[in-house]
Chimera marker file (.cmm) of the C-alpha trace (Angstrom):
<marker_set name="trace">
<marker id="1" x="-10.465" y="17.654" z="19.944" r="1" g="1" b="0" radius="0.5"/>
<marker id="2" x="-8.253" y="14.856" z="21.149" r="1" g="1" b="0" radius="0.5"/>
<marker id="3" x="-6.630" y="14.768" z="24.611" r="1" g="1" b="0" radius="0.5"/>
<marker id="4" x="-3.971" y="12.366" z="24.873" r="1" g="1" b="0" radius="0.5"/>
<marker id="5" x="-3.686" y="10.866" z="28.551" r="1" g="1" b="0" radius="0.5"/>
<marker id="6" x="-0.271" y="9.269" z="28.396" r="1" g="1" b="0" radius="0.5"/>
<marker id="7" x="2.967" y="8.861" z="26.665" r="1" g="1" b="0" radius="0.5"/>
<marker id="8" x="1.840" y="5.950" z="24.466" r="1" g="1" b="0" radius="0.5"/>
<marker id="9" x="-0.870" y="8.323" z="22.985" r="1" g="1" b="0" radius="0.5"/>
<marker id="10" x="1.834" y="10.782" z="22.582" r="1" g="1" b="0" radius="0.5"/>
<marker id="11" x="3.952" y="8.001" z="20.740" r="1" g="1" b="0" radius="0.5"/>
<marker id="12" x="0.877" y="6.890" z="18.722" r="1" g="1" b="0" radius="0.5"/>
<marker id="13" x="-0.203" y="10.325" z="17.765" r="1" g="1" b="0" radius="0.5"/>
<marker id="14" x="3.783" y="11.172" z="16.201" r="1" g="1" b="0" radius="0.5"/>
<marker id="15" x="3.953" y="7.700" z="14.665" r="1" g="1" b="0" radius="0.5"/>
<marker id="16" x="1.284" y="8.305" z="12.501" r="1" g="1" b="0" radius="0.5"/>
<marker id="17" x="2.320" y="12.177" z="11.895" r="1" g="1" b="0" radius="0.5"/>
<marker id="18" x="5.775" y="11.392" z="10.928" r="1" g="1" b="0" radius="0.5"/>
<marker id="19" x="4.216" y="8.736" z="8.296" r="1" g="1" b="0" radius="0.5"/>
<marker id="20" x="5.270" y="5.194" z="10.730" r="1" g="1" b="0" radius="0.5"/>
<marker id="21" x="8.578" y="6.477" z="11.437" r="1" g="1" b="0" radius="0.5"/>
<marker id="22" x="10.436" y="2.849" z="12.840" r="1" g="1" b="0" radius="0.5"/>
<marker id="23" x="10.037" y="3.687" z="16.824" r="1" g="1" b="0" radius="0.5"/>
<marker id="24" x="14.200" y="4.436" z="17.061" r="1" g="1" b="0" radius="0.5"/>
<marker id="25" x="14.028" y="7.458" z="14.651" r="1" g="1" b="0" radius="0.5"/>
<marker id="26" x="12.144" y="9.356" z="17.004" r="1" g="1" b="0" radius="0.5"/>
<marker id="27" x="14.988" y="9.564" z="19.330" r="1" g="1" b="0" radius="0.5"/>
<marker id="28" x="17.931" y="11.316" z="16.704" r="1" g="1" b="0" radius="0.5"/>
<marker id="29" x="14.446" y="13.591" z="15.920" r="1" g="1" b="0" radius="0.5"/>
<marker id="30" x="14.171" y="14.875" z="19.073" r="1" g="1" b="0" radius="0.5"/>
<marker id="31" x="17.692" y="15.459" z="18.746" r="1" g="1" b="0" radius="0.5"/>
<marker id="32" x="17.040" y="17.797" z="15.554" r="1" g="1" b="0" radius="0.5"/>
<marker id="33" x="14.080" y="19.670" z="16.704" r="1" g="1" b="0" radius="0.5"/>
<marker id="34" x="13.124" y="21.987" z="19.044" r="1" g="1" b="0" radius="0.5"/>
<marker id="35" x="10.047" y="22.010" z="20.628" r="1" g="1" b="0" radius="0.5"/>
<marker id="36" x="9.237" y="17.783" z="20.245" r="1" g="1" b="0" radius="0.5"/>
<marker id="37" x="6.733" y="17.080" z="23.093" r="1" g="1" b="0" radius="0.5"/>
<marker id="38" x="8.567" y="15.168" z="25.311" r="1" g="1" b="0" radius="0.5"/>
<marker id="39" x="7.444" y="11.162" z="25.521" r="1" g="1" b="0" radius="0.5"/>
<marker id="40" x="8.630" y="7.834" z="25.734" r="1" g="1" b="0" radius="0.5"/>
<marker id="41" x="10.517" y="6.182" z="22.660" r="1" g="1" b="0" radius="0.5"/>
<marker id="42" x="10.195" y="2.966" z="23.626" r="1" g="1" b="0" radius="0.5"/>
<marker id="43" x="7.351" y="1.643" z="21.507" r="1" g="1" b="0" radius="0.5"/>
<marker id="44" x="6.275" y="-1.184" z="23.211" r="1" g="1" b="0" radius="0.5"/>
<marker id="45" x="2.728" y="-1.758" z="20.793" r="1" g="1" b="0" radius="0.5"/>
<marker id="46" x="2.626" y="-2.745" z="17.933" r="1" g="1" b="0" radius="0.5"/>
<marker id="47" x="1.178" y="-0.067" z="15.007" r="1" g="1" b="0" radius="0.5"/>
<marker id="48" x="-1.366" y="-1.762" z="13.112" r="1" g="1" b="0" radius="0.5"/>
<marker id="49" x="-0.655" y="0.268" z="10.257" r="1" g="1" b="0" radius="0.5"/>
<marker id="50" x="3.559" y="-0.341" z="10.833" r="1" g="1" b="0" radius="0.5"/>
<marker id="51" x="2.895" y="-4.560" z="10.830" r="1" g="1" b="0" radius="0.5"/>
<marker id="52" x="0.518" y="-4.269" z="8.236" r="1" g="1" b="0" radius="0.5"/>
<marker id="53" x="3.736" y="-2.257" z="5.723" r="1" g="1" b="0" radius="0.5"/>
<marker id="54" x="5.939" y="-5.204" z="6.456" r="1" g="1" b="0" radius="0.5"/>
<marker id="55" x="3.693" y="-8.253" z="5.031" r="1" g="1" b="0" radius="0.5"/>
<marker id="56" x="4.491" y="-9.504" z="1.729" r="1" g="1" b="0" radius="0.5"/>
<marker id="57" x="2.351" y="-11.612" z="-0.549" r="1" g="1" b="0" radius="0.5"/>
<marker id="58" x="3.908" y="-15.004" z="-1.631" r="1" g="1" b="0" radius="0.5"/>
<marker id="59" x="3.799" y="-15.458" z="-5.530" r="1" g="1" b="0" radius="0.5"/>
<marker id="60" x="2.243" y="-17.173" z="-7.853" r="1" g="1" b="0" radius="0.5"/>
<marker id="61" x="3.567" y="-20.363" z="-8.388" r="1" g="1" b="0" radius="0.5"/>
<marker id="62" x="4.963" y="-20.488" z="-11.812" r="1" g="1" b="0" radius="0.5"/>
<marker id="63" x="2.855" y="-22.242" z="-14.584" r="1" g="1" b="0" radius="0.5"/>
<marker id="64" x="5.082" y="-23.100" z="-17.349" r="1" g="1" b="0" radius="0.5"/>
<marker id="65" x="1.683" y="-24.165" z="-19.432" r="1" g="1" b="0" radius="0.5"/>
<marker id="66" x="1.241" y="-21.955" z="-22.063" r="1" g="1" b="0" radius="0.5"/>
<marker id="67" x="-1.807" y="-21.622" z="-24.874" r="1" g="1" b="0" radius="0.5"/>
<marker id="68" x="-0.504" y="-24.148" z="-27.657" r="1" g="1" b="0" radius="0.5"/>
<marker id="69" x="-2.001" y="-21.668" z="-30.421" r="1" g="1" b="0" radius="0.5"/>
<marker id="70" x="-3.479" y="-18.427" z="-31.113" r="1" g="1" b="0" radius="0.5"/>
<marker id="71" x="-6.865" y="-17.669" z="-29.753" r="1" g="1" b="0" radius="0.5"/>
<marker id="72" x="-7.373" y="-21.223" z="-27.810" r="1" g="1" b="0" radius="0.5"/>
<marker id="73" x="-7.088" y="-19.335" z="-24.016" r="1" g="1" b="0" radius="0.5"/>
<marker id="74" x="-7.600" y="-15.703" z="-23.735" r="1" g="1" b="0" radius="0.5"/>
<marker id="75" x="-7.201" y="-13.625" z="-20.314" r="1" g="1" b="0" radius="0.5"/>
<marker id="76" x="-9.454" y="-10.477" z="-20.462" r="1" g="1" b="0" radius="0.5"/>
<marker id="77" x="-10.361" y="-7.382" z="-17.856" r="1" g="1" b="0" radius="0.5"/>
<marker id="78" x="-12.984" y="-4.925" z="-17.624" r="1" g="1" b="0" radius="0.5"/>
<marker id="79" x="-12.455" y="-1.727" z="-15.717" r="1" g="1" b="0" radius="0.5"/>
<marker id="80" x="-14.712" y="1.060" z="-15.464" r="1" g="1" b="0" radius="0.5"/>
<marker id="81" x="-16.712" y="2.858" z="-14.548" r="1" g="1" b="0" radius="0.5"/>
<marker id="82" x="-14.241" y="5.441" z="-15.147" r="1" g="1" b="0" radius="0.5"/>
<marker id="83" x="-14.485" y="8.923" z="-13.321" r="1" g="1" b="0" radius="0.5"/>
<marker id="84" x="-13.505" y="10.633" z="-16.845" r="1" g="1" b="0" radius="0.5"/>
<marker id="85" x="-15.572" y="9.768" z="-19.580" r="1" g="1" b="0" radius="0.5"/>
<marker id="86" x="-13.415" y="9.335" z="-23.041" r="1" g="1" b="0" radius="0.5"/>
<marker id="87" x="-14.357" y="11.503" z="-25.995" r="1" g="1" b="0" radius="0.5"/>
<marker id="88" x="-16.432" y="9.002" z="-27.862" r="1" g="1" b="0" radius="0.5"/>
<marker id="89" x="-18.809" y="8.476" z="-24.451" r="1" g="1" b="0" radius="0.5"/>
<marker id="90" x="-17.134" y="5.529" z="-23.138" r="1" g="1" b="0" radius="0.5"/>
<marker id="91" x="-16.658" y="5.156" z="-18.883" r="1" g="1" b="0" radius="0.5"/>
<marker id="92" x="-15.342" y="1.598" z="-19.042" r="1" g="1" b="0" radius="0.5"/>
<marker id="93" x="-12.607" y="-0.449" z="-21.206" r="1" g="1" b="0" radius="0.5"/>
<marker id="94" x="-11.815" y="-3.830" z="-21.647" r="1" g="1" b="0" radius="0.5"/>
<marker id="95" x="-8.244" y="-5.388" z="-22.473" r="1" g="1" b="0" radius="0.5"/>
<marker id="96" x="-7.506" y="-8.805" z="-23.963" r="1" g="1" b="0" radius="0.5"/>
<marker id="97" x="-4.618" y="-11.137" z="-23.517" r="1" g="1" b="0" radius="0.5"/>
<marker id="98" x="-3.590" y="-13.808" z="-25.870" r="1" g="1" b="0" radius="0.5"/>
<marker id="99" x="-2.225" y="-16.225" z="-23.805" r="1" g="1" b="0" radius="0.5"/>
<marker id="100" x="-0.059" y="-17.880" z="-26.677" r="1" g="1" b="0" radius="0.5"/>
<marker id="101" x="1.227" y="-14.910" z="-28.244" r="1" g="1" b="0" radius="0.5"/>
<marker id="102" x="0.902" y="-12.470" z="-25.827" r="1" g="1" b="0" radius="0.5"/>
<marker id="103" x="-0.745" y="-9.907" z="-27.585" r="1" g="1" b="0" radius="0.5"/>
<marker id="104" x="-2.818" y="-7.284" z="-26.356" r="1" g="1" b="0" radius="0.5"/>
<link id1="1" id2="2" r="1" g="1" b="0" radius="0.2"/>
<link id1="2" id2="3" r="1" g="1" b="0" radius="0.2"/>
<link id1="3" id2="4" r="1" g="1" b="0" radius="0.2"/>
<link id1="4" id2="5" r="1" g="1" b="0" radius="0.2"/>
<link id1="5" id2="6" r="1" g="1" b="0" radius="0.2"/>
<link id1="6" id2="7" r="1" g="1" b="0" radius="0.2"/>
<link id1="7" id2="8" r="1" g="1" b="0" radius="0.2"/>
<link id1="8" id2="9" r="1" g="1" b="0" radius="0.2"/>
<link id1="9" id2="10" r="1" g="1" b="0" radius="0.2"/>
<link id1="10" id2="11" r="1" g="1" b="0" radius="0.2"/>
<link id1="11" id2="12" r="1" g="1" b="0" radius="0.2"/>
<link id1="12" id2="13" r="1" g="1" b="0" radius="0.2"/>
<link id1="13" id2="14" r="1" g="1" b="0" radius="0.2"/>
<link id1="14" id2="15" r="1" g="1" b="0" radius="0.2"/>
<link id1="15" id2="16" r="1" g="1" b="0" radius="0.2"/>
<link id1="16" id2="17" r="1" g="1" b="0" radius="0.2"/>
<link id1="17" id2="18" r="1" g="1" b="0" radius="0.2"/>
<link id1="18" id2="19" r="1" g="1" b="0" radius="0.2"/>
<link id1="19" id2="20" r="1" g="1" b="0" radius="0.2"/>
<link id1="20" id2="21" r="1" g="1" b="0" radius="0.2"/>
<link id1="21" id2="22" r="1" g="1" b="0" radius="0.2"/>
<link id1="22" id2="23" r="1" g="1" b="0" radius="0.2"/>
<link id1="23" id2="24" r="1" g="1" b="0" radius="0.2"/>
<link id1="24" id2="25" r="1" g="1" b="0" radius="0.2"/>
<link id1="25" id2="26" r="1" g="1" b="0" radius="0.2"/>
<link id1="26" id2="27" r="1" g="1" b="0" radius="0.2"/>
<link id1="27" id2="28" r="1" g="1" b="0" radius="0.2"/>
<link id1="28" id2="29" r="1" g="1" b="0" radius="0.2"/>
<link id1="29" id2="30" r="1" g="1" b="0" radius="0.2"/>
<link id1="30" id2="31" r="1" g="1" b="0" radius="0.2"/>
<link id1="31" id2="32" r="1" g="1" b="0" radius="0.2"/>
<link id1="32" id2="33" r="1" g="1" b="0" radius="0.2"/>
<link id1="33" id2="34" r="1" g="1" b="0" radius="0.2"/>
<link id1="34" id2="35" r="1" g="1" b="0" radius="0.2"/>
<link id1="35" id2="36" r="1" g="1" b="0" radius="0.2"/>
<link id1="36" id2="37" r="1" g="1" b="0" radius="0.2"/>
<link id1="37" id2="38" r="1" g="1" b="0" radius="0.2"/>
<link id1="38" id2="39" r="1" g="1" b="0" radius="0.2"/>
<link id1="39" id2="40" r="1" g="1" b="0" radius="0.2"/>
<link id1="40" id2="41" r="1" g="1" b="0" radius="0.2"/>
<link id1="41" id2="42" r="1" g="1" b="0" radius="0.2"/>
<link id1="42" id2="43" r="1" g="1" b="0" radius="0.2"/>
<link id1="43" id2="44" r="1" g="1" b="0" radius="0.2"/>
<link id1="44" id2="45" r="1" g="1" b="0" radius="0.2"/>
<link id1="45" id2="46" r="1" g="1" b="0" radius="0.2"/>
<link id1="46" id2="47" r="1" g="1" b="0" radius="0.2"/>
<link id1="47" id2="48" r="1" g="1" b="0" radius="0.2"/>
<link id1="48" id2="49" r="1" g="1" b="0" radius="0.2"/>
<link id1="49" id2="50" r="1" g="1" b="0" radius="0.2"/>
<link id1="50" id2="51" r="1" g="1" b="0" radius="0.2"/>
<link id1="51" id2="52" r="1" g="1" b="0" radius="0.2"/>
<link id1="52" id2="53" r="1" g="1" b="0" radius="0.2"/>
<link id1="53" id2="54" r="1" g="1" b="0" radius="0.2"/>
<link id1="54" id2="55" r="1" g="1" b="0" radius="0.2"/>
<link id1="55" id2="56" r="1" g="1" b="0" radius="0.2"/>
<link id1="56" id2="57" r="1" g="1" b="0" radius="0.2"/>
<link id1="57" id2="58" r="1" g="1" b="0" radius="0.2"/>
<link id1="58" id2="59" r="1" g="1" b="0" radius="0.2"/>
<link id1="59" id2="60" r="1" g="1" b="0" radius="0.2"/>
<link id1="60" id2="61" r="1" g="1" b="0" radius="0.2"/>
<link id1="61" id2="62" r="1" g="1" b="0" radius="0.2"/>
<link id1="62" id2="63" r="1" g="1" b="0" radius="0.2"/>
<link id1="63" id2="64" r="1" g="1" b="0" radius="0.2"/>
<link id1="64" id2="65" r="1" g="1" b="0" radius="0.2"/>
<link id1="65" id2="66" r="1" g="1" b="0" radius="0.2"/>
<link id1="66" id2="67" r="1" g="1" b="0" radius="0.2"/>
<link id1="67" id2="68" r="1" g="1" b="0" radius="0.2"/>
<link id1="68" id2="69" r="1" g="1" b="0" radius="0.2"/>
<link id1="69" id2="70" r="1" g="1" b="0" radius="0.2"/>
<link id1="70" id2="71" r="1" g="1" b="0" radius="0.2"/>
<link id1="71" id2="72" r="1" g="1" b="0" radius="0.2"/>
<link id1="72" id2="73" r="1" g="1" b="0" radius="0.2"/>
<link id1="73" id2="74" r="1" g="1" b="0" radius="0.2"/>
<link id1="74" id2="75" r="1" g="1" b="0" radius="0.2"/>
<link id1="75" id2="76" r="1" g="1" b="0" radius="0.2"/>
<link id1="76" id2="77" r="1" g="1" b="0" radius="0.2"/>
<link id1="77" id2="78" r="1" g="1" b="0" radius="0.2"/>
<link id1="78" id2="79" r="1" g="1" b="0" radius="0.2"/>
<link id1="79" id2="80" r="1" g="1" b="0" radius="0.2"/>
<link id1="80" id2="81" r="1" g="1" b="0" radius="0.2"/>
<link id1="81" id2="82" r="1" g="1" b="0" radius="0.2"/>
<link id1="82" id2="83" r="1" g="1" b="0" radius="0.2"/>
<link id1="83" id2="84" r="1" g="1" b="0" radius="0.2"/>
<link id1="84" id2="85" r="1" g="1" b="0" radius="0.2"/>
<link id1="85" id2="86" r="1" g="1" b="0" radius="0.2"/>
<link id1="86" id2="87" r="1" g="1" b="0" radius="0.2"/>
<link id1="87" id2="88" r="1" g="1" b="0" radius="0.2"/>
<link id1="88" id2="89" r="1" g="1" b="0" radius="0.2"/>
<link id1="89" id2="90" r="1" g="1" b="0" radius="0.2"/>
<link id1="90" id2="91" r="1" g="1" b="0" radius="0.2"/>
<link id1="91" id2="92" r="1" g="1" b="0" radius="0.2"/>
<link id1="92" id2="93" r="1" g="1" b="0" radius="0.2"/>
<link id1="93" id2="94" r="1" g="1" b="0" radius="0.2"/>
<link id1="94" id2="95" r="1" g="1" b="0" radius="0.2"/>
<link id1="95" id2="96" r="1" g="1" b="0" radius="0.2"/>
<link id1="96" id2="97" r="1" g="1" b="0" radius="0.2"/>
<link id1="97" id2="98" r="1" g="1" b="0" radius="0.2"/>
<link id1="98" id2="99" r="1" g="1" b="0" radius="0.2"/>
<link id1="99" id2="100" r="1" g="1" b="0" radius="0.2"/>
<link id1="100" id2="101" r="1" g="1" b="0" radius="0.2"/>
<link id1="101" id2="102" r="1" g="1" b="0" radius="0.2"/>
<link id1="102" id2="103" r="1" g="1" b="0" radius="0.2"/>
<link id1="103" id2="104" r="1" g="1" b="0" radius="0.2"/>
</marker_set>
């Protein structure tokens, strides 16, 4: 059982039941529905989970270098084991790039 002690708690506990609502859209939802425990909308912490959705990854740098024939650089990846096993047996597969032609 949790017991929440303040209004932050309260704030904490319906940010992560509304699925890391942003902090503002709590206050037209009280609006809509009846019976909202009351508590302050002023989210002054900062969600771990709420900072976490907003990074972004910076790309690869491009590499215009490509494979200057067939079969001379090949990009390959295993995955398994799989929770289904295939008809023939198999739990893992394996897929090959080309790196010239592209082919899989």
């Amino acid at each position: 059982m949790v017991v929440l002690t303040s209004s932050s708690d309260l704030c904490e506990l319906w940010d992560r039941r509304m699925a890391h609502l942003h902090h503002g859209t709590f206050r037209m939802l009280r609006e809509m529905v009846i019976g909202l425990s009351d508590f302050n909308t002023e989210h002054h912490d900062v969600c771990r989970v709420c900072a976490l959705g907003k990074y972004t990854k910076t790309p690869f740098q491009r590499n215009d270098n490509k494979a200057s024939c067939i079969l001379y650089l090949m990009h390959f990846d295993v995955c398994g084991p799989m929770f289904h096993v295939s008809l023939s047996g198999y739990e893992c597969y394996v897929t090959f790039i080309d790196d010239h032609s592209r082919k899989t």
